[in-house]
Structure formats: structure tokens, C-alpha cells
C-alpha positions as CSV (number, residue, x, y, z in Angstrom):
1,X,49.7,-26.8,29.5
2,X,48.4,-28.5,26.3
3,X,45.5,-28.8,27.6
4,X,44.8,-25.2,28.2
5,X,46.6,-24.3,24.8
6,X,43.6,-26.7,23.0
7,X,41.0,-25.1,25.5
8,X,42.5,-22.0,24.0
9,X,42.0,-22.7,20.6
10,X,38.9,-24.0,21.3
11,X,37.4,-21.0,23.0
12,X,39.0,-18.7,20.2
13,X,37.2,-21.3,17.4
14,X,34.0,-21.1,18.7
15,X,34.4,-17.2,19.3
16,X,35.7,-16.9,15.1
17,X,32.1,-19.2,14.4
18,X,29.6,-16.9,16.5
19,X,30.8,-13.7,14.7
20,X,30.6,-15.2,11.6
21,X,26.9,-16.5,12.3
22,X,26.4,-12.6,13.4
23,X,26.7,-10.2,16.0
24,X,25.6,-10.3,19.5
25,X,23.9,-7.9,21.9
26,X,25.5,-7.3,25.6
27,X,23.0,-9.3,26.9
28,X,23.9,-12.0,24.5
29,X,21.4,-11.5,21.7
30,X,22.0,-12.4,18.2
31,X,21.5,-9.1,16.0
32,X,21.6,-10.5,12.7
33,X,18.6,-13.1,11.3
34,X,19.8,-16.8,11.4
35,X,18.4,-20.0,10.0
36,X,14.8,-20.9,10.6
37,X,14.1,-17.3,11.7
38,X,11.0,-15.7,10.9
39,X,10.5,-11.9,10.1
40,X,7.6,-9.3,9.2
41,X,8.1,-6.3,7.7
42,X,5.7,-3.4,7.1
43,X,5.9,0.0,6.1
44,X,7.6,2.2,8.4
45,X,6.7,5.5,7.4
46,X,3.1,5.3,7.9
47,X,4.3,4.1,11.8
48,X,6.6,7.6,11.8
49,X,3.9,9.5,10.5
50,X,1.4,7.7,13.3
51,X,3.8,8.9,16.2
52,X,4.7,12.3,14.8
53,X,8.2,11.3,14.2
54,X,8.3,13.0,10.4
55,X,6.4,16.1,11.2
56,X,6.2,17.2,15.0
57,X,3.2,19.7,14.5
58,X,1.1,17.0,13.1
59,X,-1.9,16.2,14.4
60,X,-3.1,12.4,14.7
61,X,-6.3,11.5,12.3
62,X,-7.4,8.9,10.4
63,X,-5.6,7.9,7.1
64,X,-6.3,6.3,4.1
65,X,-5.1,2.1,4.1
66,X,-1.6,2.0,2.0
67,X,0.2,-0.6,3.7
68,X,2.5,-3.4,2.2
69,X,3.0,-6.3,4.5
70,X,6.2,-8.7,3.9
71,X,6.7,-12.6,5.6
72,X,10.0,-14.1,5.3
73,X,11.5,-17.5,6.7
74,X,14.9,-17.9,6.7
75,X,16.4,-20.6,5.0
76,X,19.7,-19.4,6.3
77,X,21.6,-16.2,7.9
78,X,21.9,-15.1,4.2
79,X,19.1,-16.5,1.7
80,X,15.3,-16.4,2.8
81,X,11.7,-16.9,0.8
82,X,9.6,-13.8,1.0
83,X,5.8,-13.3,0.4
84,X,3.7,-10.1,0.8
85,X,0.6,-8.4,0.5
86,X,0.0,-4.3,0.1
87,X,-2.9,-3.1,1.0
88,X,-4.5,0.3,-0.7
89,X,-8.2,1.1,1.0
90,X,-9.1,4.7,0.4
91,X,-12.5,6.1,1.1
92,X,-13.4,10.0,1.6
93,X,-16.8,11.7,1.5
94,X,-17.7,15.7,0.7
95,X,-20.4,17.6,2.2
96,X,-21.2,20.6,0.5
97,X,-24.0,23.2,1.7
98,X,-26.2,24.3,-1.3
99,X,-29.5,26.3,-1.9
100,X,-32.8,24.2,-1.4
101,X,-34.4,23.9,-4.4
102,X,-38.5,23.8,-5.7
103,X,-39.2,22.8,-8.7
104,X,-35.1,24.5,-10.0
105,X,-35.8,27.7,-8.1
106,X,-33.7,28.0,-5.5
107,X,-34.5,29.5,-2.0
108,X,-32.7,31.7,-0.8
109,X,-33.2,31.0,3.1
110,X,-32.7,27.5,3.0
111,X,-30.2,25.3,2.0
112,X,-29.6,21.3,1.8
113,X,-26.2,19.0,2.0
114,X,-25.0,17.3,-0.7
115,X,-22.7,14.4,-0.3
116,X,-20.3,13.2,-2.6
117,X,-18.3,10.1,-2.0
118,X,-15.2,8.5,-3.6
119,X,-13.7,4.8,-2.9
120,X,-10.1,3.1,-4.3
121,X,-9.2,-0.4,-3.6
122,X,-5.7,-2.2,-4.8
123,X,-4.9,-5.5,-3.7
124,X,-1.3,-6.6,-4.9
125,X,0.3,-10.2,-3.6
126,X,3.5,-11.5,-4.3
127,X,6.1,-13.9,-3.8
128,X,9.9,-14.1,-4.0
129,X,13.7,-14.4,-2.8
130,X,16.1,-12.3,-1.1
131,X,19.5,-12.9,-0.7
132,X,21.8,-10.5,2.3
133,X,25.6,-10.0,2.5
134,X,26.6,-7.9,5.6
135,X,28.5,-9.3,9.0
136,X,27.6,-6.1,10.5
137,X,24.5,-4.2,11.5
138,X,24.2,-3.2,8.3
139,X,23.1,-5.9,5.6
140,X,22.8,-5.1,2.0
141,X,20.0,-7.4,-0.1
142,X,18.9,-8.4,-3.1
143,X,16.5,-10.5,-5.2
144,X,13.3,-10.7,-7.7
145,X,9.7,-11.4,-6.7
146,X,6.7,-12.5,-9.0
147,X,3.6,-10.5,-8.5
148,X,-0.1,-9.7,-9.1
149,X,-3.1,-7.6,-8.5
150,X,-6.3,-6.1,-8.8
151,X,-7.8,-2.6,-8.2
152,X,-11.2,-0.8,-8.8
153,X,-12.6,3.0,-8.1
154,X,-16.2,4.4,-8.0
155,X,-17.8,7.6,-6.9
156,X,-21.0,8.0,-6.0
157,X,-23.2,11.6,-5.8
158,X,-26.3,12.0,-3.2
159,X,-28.1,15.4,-4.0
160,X,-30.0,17.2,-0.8
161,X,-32.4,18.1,-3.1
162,X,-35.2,15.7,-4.0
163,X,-34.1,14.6,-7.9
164,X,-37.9,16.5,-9.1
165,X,-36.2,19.6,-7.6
166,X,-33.5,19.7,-9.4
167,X,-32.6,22.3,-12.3
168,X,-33.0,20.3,-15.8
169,X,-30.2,18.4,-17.3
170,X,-28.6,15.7,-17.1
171,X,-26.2,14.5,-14.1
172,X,-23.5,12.0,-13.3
173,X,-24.6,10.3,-10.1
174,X,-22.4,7.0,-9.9
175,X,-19.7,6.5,-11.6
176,X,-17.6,2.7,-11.6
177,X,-14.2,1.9,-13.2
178,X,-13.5,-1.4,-14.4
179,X,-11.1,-3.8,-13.1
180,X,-7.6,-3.4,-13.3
181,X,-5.7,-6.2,-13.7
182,X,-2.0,-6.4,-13.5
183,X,0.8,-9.1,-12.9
184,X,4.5,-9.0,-13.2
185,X,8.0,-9.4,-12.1
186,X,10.3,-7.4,-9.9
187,X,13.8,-6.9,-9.0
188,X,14.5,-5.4,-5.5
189,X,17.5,-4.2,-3.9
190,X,17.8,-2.8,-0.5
191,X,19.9,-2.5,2.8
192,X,18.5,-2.7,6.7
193,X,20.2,-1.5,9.2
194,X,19.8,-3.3,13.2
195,X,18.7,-0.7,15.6
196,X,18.2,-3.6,18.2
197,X,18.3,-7.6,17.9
198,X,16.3,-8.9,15.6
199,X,14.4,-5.7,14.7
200,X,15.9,-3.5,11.4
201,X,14.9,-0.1,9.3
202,X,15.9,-0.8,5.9
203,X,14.3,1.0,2.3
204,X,14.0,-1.3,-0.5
205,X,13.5,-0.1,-4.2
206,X,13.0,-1.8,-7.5
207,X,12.3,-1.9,-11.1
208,X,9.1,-4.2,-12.5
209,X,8.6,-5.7,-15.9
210,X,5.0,-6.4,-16.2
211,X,1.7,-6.0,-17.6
212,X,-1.4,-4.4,-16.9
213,X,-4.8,-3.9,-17.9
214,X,-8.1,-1.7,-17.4
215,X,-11.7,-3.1,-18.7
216,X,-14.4,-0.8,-19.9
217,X,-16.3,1.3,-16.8
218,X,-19.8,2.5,-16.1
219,X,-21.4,5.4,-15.3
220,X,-25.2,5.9,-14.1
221,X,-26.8,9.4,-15.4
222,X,-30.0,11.2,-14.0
223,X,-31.7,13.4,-16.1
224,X,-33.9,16.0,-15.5
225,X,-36.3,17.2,-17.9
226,X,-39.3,20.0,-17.0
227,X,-42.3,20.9,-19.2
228,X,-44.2,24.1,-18.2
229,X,-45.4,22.3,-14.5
230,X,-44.6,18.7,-15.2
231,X,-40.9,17.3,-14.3
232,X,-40.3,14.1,-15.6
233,X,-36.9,12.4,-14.1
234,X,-35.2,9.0,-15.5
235,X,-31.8,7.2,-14.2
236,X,-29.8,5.4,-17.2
237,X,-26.2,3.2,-16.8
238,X,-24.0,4.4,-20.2
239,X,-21.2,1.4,-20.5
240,X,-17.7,2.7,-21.4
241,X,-16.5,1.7,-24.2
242,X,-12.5,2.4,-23.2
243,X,-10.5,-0.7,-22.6
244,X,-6.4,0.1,-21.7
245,X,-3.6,-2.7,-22.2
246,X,-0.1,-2.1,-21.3
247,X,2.9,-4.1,-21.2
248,X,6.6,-2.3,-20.3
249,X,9.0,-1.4,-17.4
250,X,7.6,0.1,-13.9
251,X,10.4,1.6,-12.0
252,X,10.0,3.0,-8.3
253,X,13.6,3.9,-7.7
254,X,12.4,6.9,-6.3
255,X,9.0,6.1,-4.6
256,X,11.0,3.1,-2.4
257,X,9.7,1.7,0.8
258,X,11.0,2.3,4.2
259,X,10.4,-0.6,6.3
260,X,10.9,-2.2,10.2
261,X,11.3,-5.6,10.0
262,X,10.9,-7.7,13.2
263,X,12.5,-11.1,13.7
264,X,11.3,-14.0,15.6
């Protein structure tokens, strides 16, 4: 009997331990994350968007790049070191039809394509700490992360017309921002909730106190001139002269991330 009474015990002791380490699956699969786990997280809406999930009459196409990526290792079930990387990669282009020109007259019964294209690219890495409370499938977090970035943005114009064709005056062909600079800090709180072992949708949000800066663009001009017969055309790069510092509070309370984090 007392040894059944201690296996008891010792059955009920080691059932109190695993449900304070986390809940289990009915195949016997830990739910929660655990020491020395690793995890990725990435933005879930894009994923929704991608299977339809947000808009059922959507059709599938290609999107613009706007991802932020998140590693984290576990140092236990509750405190883990995070580091991430979001991504923004936009490029479109614009066709428009317009009249074919000779010598600025237009014809009527022709016409030529111009293309306009536009590019955006923000790189942003950081680095930080989370700590979780939660013994159920949902877990509530919190923490700060350190961060920096870059970004730049051109547009570039490509007339149809040969550039002697073109009406006189003076035109904007390329234009180049200069790079933006920022780095910071951030406070993050969040919750995730287990839809399966290992594998959460949570939405984090945050406020940043940081600083950022824009140097002094570019822009490249054409300029037509005509004369009686004679066109004369010449290409000159104007450099800004605008330079922006800014130092203050960023919050995106409302713009917050909605993530799937996968655990291995």
C-alpha cells in the first residue's frame, strides 16, 4: 500500500510539473514553446491575403514585398532573444498610349507608349527580448527591441517619342531620393494564441523612440528647346538642396502586425 500511495504521489507530481511546463496535445504534443526552442514568425496577413482568406472575391496577383521576418530562441518557456528583419520591395511601371510626335506636332493616326516607372526599398533590422506569461493557449508578451534602417525611392520616365520630337520645355526624367536613415528603440506588447502545437497567431504593437533622417535628392531634367527647324536637346542632374532630421515618438498602436509563429 505505501508503495502505491508514493507511486501515487509521484504520478500526480510529475502530472502538476508537465502542466506547469505547458499544455499537451492528445497525441502528446507540447503546445506552449519550451527551453531551447526555436521559432519564426512572419506576417500573417500577407499569407491570408495569398489564400483569399480576408477577401473571398480576390483574385491572386503579384504584390509588392512588405514582409517583416522575426527569429527567436528560447532561453526558457517564458523569456526568449529575438531578432528580425522587414523587408519593403516595391516596384510598379505605367504604360500610357500617347500621340506620336514630329518635330512637337503630333499625328493624329499614330501613337507611341510611354513608360513610367517607380521603385521603394526599406530595409529595417533589429534585435531584442520578449518576455510571455500565459499557462494556456493563450500567452500574453512583452519587451523592447533596438533597431535600424535604411530606405531609398527613384522614378524614372521613358518617352515613346524620340527626345528631338518632343514639344519644347523642360522635363523631369529621373528623379532619386536620398537615403534615409533611421535607428531607434521600441517597446512591444502582444498576445499569440496556439491553434496547434508549436504553431500560434498573435498581433503585436508598439511605440518607438527614435531618430530619423533624409539627405538631399536628385533629379535629372531634359530640356527641349526648338529654333525655327533646329531642336537642340540637353540632359542636366539639379542636386536637392532639402536635408530632413527628426528625432521623437513613432507609435503604431494601430498599424500592429498580425503574425504565425512556428516553433521547432
Amino acid at each position: 500500500m505505501k508503495k502505491l500511495v508514493l507511486s501515487v504521489f509521484a504520478v500526480a507530481a510529475a502530472t502538476v510539473a508537465l502542466n506547469a511546463q505547458g499544455l499537451v496535445s492528445k497525441k502528446g504534443e507540447m503546445m506552449l514553446p519550451e527551453a531551447g526552442d526555436m521559432a519564426i514568425s512572419i506576417d500573417a496577413v500577407p499569407v491570408l491575403n495569398l489564400l483569399k482568406f480576408n477577401n473571398s472575391g480576390a483574385s491572386v496577383s503579384a504584390q509588392p514585398l512588405n514582409y517583416t521576418f522575426t527569429f527567436k530562441k528560447f532561453e526558457s518557456a517564458t523569456e526568449a532573444c529575438r531578432m528580425g528583419l522587414t523587408l519593403g520591395l516595391n516596384q510598379s511601371t505605367d504604360l500610357t498610349e500617347t500621340a506620336e510626335l514630329n518635330a512637337g506636332v503630333a499625328d493624329a493616326n499614330n501613337t507611341v507608349t510611354d513608360k513610367s516607372k517607380s521603385k521603394n526599398t526599406n530595409i529595417q533590422v533589429f534585435v531584442g527580448h520578449e518576455h510571455r506569461r500565459g499557462n494556456t493557449r493563450i500567452q500574453g508578451f512583452c519587451g523592447a527591441d533596438a533597431y535600424t534602417g535604411i530606405g531609398s525611392s527613384s522614378s524614372e520616365l521613358e518617352f515613346g517619342n524620340d527626345d528631338s520630337d518632343l514639344a519644347a520645355g523642360t522635363y523631369n526624367i529621373n528623379n532619386k531620393s536620398g537615403l534615409a536613415f533611421n535607428i531607434g528603440a521600441r517597446a512591444f506588447v502582444g498576445a499569440e494564441y496556439f491553434i496547434a502545437p508549436k504553431l500560434a497567431l498573435g498581433f503585436e504593437a508598439g511605440l518607438a523612440l527614435g531618430y530619423d533622417s533624409q539627405a538631399a535628392g536628385e533629379t535629372e531634367q531634359l530640356t527641349v528647346t526648338r529654333v525655327g527647324s533646329t531642336t537642340t536637346t540637353e540632359t542636366n542632374t539639379i542636386e536637392g538642396t532639402s536635408r530632413t532630421r527628426n528625432f521623437g515618438l513613432n507609435n503604431n498602436l494601430t498599424g500592429g502586425r498580425v503574425s504565425l509563429t512556428f516553433h521547432f
